[in-house]
C-alpha beads as a LAMMPS data file, in Angstrom:
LAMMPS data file: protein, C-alpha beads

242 atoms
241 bonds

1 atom types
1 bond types

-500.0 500.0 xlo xhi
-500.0 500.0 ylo yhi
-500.0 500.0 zlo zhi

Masses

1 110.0

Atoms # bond

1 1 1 -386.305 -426.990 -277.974
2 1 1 -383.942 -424.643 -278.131
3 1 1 -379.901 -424.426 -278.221
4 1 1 -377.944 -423.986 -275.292
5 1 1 -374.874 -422.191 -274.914
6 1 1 -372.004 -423.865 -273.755
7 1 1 -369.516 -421.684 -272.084
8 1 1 -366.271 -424.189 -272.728
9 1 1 -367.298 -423.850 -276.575
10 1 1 -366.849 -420.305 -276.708
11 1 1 -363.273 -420.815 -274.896
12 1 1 -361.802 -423.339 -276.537
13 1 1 -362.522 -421.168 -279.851
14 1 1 -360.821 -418.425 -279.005
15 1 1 -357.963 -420.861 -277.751
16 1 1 -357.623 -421.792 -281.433
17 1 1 -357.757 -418.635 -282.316
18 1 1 -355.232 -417.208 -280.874
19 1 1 -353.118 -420.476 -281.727
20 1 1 -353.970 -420.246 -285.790
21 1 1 -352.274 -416.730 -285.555
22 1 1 -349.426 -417.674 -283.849
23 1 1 -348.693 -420.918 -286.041
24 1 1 -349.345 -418.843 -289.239
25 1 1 -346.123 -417.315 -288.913
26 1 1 -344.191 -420.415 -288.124
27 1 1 -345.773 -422.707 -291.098
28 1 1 -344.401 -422.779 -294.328
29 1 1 -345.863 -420.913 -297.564
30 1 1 -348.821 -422.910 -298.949
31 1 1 -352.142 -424.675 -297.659
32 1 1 -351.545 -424.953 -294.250
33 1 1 -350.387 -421.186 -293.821
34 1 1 -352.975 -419.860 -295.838
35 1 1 -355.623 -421.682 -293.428
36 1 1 -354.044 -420.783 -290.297
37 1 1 -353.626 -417.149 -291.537
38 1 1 -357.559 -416.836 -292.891
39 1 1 -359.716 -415.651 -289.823
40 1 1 -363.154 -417.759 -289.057
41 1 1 -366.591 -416.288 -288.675
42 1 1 -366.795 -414.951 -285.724
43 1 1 -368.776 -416.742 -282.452
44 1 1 -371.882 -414.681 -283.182
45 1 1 -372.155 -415.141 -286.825
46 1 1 -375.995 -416.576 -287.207
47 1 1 -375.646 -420.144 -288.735
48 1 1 -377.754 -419.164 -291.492
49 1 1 -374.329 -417.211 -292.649
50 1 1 -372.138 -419.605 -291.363
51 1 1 -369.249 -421.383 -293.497
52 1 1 -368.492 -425.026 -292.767
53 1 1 -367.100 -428.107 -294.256
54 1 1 -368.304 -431.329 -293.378
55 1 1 -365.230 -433.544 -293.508
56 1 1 -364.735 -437.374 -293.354
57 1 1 -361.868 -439.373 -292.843
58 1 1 -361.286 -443.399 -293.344
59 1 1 -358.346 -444.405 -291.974
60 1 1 -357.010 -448.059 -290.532
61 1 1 -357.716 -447.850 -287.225
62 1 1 -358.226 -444.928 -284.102
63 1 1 -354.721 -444.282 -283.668
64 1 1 -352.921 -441.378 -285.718
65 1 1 -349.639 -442.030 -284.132
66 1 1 -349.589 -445.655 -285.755
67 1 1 -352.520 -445.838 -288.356
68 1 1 -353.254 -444.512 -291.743
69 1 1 -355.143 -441.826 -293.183
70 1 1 -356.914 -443.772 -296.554
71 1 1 -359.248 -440.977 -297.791
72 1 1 -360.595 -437.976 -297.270
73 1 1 -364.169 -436.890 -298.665
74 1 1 -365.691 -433.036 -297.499
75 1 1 -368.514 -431.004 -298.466
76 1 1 -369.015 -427.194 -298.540
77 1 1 -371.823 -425.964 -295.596
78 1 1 -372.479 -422.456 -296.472
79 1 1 -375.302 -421.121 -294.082
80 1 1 -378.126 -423.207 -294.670
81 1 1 -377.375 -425.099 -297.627
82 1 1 -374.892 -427.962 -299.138
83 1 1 -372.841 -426.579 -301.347
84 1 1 -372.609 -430.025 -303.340
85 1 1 -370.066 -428.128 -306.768
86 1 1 -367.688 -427.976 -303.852
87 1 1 -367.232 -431.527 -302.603
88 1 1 -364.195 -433.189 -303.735
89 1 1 -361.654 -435.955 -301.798
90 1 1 -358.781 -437.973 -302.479
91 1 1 -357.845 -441.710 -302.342
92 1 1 -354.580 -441.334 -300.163
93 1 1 -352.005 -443.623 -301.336
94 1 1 -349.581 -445.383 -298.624
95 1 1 -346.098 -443.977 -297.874
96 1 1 -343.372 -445.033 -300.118
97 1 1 -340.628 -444.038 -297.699
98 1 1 -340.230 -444.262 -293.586
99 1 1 -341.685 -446.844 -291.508
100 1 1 -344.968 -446.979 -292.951
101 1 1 -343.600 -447.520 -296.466
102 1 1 -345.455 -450.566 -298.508
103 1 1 -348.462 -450.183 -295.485
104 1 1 -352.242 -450.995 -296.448
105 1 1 -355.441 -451.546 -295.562
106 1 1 -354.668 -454.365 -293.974
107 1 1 -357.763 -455.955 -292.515
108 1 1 -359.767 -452.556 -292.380
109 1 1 -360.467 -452.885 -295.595
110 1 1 -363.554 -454.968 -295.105
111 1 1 -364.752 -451.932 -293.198
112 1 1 -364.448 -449.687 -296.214
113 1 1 -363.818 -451.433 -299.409
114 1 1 -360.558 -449.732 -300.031
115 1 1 -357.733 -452.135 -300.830
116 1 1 -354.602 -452.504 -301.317
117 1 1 -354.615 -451.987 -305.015
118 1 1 -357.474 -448.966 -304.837
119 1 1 -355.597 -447.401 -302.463
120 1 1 -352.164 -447.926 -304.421
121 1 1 -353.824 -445.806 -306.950
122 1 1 -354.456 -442.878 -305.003
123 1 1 -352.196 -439.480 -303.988
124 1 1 -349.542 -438.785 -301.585
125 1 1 -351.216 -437.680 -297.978
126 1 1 -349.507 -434.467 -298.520
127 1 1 -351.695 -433.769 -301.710
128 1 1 -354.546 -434.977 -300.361
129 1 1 -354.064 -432.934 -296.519
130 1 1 -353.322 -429.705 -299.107
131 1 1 -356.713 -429.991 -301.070
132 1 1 -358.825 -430.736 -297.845
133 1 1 -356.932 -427.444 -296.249
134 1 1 -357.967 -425.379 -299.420
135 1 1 -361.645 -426.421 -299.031
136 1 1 -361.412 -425.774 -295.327
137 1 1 -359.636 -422.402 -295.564
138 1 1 -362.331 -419.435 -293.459
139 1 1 -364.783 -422.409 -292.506
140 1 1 -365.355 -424.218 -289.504
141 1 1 -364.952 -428.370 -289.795
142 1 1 -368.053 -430.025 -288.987
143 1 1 -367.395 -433.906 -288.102
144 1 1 -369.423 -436.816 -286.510
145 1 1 -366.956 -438.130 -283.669
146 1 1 -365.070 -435.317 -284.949
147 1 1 -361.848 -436.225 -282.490
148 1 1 -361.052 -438.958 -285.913
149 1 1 -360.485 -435.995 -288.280
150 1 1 -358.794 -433.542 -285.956
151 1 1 -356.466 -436.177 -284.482
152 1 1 -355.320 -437.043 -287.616
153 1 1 -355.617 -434.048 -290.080
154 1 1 -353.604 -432.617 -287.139
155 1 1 -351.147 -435.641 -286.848
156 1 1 -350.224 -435.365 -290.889
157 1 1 -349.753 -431.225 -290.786
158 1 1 -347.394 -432.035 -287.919
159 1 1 -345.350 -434.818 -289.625
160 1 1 -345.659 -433.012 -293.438
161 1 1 -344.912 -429.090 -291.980
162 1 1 -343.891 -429.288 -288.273
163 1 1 -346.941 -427.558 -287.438
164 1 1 -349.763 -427.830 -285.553
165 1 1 -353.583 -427.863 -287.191
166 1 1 -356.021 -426.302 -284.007
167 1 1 -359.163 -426.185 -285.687
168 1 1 -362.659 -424.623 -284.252
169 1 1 -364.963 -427.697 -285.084
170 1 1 -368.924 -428.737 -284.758
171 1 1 -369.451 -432.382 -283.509
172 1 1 -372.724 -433.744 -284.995
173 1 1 -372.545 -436.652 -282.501
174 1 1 -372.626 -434.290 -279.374
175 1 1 -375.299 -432.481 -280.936
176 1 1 -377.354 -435.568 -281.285
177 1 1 -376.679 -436.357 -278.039
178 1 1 -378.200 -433.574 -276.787
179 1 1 -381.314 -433.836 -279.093
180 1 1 -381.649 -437.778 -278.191
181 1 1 -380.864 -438.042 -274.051
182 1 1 -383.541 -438.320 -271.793
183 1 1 -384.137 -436.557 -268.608
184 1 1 -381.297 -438.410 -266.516
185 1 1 -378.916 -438.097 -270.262
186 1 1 -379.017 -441.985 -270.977
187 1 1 -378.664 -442.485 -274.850
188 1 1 -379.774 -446.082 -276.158
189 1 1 -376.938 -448.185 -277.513
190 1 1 -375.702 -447.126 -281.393
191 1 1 -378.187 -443.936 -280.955
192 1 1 -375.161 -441.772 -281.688
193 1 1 -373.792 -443.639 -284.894
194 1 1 -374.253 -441.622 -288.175
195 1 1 -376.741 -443.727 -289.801
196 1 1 -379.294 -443.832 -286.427
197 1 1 -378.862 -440.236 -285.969
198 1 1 -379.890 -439.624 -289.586
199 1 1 -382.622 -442.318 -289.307
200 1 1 -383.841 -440.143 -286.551
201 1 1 -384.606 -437.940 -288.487
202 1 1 -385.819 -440.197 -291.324
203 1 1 -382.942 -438.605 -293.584
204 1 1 -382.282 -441.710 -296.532
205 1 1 -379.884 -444.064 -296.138
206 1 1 -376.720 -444.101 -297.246
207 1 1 -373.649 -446.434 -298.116
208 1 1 -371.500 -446.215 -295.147
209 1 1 -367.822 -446.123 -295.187
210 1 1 -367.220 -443.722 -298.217
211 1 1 -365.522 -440.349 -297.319
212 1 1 -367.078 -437.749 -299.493
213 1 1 -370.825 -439.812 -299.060
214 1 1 -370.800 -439.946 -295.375
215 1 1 -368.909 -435.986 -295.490
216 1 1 -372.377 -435.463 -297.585
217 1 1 -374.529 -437.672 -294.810
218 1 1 -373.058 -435.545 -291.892
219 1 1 -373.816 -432.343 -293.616
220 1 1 -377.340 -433.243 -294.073
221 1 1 -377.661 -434.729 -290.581
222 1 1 -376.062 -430.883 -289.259
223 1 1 -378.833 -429.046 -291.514
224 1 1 -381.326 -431.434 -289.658
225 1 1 -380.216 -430.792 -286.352
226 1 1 -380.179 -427.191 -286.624
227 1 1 -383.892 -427.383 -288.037
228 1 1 -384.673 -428.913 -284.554
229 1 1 -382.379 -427.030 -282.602
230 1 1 -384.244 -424.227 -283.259
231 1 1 -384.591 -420.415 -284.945
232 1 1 -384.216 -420.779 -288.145
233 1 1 -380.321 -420.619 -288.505
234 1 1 -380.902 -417.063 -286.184
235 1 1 -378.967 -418.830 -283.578
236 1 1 -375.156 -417.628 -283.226
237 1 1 -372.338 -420.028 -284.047
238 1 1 -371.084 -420.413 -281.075
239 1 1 -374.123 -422.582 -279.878
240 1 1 -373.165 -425.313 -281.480
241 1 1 -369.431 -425.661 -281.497
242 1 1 -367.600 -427.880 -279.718

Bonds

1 1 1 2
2 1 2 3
3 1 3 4
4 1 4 5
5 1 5 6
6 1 6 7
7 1 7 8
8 1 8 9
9 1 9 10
10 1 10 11
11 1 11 12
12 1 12 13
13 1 13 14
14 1 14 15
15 1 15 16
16 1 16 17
17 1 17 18
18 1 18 19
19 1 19 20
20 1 20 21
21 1 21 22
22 1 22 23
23 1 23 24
24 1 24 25
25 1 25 26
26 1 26 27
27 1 27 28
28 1 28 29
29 1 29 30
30 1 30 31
31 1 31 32
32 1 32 33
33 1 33 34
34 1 34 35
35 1 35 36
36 1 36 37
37 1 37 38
38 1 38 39
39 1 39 40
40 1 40 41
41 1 41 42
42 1 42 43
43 1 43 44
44 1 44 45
45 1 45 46
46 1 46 47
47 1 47 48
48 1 48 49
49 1 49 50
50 1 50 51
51 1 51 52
52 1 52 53
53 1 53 54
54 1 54 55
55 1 55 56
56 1 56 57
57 1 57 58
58 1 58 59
59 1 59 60
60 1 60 61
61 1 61 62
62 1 62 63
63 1 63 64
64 1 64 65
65 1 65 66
66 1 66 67
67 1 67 68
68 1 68 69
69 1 69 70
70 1 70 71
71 1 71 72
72 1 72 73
73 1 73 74
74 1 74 75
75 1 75 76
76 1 76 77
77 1 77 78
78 1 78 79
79 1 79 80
80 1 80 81
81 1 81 82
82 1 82 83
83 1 83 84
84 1 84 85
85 1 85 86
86 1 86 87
87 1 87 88
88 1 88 89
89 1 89 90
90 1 90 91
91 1 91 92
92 1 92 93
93 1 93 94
94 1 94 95
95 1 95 96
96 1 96 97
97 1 97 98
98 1 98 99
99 1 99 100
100 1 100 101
101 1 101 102
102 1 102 103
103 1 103 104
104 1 104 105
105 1 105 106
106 1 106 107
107 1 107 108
108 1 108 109
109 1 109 110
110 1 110 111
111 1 111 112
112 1 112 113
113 1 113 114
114 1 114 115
115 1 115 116
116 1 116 117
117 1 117 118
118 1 118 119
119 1 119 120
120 1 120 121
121 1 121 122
122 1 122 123
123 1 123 124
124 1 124 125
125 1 125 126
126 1 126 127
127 1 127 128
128 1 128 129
129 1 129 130
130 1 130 131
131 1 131 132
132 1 132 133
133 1 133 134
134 1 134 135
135 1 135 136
136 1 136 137
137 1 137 138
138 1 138 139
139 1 139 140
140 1 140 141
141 1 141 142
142 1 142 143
143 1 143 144
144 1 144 145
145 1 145 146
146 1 146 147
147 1 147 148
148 1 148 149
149 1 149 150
150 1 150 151
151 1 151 152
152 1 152 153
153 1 153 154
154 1 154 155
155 1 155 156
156 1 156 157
157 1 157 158
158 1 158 159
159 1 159 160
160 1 160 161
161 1 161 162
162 1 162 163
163 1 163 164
164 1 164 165
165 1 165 166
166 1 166 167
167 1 167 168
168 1 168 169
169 1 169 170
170 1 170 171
171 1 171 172
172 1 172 173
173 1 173 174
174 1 174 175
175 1 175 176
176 1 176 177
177 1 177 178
178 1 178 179
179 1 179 180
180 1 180 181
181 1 181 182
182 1 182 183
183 1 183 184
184 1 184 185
185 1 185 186
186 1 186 187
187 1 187 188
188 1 188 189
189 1 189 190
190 1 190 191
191 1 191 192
192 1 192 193
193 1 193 194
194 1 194 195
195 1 195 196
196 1 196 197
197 1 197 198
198 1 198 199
199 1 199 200
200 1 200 201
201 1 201 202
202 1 202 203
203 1 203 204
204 1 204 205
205 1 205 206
206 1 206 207
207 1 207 208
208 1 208 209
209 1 209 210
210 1 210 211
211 1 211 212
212 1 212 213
213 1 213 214
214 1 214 215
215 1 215 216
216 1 216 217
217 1 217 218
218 1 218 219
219 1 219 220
220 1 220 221
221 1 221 222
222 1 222 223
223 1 223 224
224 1 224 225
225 1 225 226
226 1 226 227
227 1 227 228
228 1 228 229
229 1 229 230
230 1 230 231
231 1 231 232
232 1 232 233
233 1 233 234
234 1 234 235
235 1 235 236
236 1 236 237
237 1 237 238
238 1 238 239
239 1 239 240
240 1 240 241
241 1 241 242
């Protein structure tokens, strides 16, 4: 089976593009400026010399505009291989200041273990969003349901710097779905979900719900895909953005 190109992929990076240089010059000194000012590999870089980061984000709930970023796990994707000296991620402590001051988990927390005293221990959002931004600086983020992390990675650079965050992304769920619809594109219920997808491909399992372990799952799910995708990593970049 082989990859297909997908014309809206190859617009909507250039889109970003062309927004990362324009926001470079309006975002402060640091991170965020260094990221937006550090061009990508281009569309027809083979994926075998790509440079990704797998990124996860746990966070209270869908919404960005009223829930809370609680950690932030990623892993280094360079070509072929996971670059596992690279990972790192941060606990992200709630605000002390503003309307979300003294916030938790809240009930989420039976989701993903983090509580209100783990997460009490943890960094400001602003250190955390700075280290993920280092790790991501001349990659491409590579996500499952990756609207989570660039919703709110982009929501914090916006309320930290009064800037915007386009990234050029890779959606592991989309790519499953087009390795796992049938002839008419129906997907089974839960197909999709990180841990199926990887079963698919009878990758091991993993505790869910931890952000640099499932950053680490999605990587290894990507490298899978690819495999079955087809040539070898000889296939250009842009085949498998989103």
């Amino acid at each position: 089976m082989g990859m297909k190109l997908v014309p809206s992929a190859l617009s909507a990076a250039a889109r970003a593009e062309r927004k990362r240089t324009r926001l470079a010059r309006q975002a402060p000194p640091g991170a965020l400026q260094d990221y937006l000012a550090t061009p990508l590999d281009g569309l027809r870089t083979p994926l075998s010399q790509a440079r990704l980061l797998a990124v996860d984000l746990e966070t209270t709930g869908l919404d960005p505009a009223r829930d809370l970023v609680l950690s932030i796990g990623f892993v280094p994707i360079d070509g072929l291989s996971i670059r596992l000296g690279g990972a790192g991620g941060s606990i992200v402590c709630p605000p002390s200041r503003g309307v979300d001051a003294g916030r938790g988990p809240g009930q989420s927390a039976a989701v993903h273990g983090l509580t209100d005293d783990v997460v009490a221990a943890g960094v400001p959002l602003r250190e955390a969003l700075e280290q993920v931004l280092v790790a991501l600086r001349g990659r491409v983020l590579v996500a499952h349901f990756v609207s989570i992390e660039r919703d709110f990675l982009a929501a914090a650079c916006r309320r930290l710097h009064g800037v915007d965050l386009p990234l050029t992304m890779i959606d592991t769920l989309e790519l499953q779905r087009l390795i796992v619809a049938g002839p008419e594109g129906h997907v089974r219920g839960g197909a999709l979900r990180l841990a199926a997808a990887r079963e698919h491909f009878g990758l091991p399992r993993y505790r869910a719900h931890d952000a640099v372990t499932d950053a680490l799952a999605c990587a290894e799910l990507y490298l899978a895909q690819v495999a079955h995708l087809g040539r070898r990593g000889e296939a250009p970049l842009s085949h498998v953005l989103e």
